[in-house]
N, C-alpha and C positions, 0 to 999 in steps of 0.2 A: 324441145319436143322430140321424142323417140319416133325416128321417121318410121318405124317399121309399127309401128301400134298406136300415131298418133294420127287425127286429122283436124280438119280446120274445116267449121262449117261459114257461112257469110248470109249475114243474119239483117234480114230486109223486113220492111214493113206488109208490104202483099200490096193487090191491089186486081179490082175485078176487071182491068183492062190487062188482057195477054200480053200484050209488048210491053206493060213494067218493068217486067223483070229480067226483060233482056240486056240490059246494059251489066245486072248484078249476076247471070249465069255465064255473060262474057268474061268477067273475070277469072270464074271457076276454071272455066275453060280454059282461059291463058296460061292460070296457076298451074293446072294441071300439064298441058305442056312443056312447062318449064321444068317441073317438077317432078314426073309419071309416076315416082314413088310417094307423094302426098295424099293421099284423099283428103277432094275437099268438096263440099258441098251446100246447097243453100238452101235456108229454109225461110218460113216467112211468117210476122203474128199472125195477118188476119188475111181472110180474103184470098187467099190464095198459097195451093197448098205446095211441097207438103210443111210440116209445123213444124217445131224446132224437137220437139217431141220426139217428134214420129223419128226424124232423121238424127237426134241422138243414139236412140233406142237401135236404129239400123246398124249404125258404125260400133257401136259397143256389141253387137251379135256379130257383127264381123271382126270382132278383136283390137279395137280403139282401145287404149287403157290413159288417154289422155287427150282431151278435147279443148281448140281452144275456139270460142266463138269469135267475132270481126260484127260491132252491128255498123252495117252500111248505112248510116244513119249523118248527113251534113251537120243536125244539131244535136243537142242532149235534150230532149223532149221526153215528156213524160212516158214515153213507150220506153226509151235507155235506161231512164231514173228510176221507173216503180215496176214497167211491166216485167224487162227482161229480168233485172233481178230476182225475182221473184220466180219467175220461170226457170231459172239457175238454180235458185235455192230448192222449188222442186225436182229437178234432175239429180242434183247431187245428195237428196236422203233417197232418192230410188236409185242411185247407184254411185255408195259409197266406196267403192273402191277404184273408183273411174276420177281422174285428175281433172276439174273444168279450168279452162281459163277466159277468162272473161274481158276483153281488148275493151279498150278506149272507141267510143264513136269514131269513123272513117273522119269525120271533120274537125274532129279535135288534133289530129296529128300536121305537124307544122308542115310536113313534104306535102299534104293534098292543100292545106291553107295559100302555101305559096305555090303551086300550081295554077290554081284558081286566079290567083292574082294576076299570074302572068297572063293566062287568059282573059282576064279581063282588060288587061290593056293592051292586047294584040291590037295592031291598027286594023 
C-alpha cells in the first residue's frame, strides 16, 4: 500500500444499536494512532451509516489511489460471500483507476482464531 495515497476502510455489518460499533471504530482509532499517516476508516452494509459507498467515494476525492477493505466479520456469511463482493465489483467500474483490495474476514485469520482460544480458556 502506498502510504501516501492509500487507506484502509474496516468494513462492519451496521447495526441500529449505537454502541455496535464501538468496538470496530476502536480499532480505527488505535490504527490511526499507530499509524497517523494511514487513513482509515469504517463503514457499514446496513443500518448504520456511513456505507462503504459513501466512504470509498470520500477517500478517492481526497486522493486514495488504493483501497484496501478488512470485513470485520468473525464468520464468512452470506454478507462476505455475495454482498460485499458485489459492492467491490460496484466501486471498482465506478472507479477504474482506483486499486481495491479486498481482506479475508477478521475470523478467518489464524492470530484472531488463536486469540480467541486463549481467551477462551482464561481461568
Amino acid at each position: 500500500m502506498n502510504e501516501a495515497t492509500g487507506a484502509v476502510i474496516l468494513f462492519g455489518h451496521g447495526s441500529r444499536d449505537p454502541l455496535w460499533r464501538l468496538p470496530i471504530e476502536s480499532v480505527a482509532t488505535r490504527a490511526a494512532l499507530a499509524n497517523p499517516g494511514r487513513t482509515v476508516r469504517c463503514a457499514y452494509l446496513e443500518l448504520t451509516p456511513p456505507d462503504l459507498p459513501t466512504v470509498a467515494t470520500e477517500l478517492i476525492a481526497g486522493g486514495a489511489d488504493f483501497i484496501r477493505v478488512i470485513p470485520m466479520f468473525l464468520g464468512k456469511g452470506r454478507h462476505a460471500r455475495e454482498d460485499l463482493p458485489a459492492l467491490m465489483d460496484a466501486l471498482q467500474q465506478a472507479h477504474p483507476t482506483v486499486h481495491f483490495d479486498l481482506r479475508p474476514s477478521v475470523g478467518e485469520d489464524e492470530r484472531v482464531l488463536e486469540l480467541l482460544t486463549r481467551m477462551a480458556l482464561e481461568p
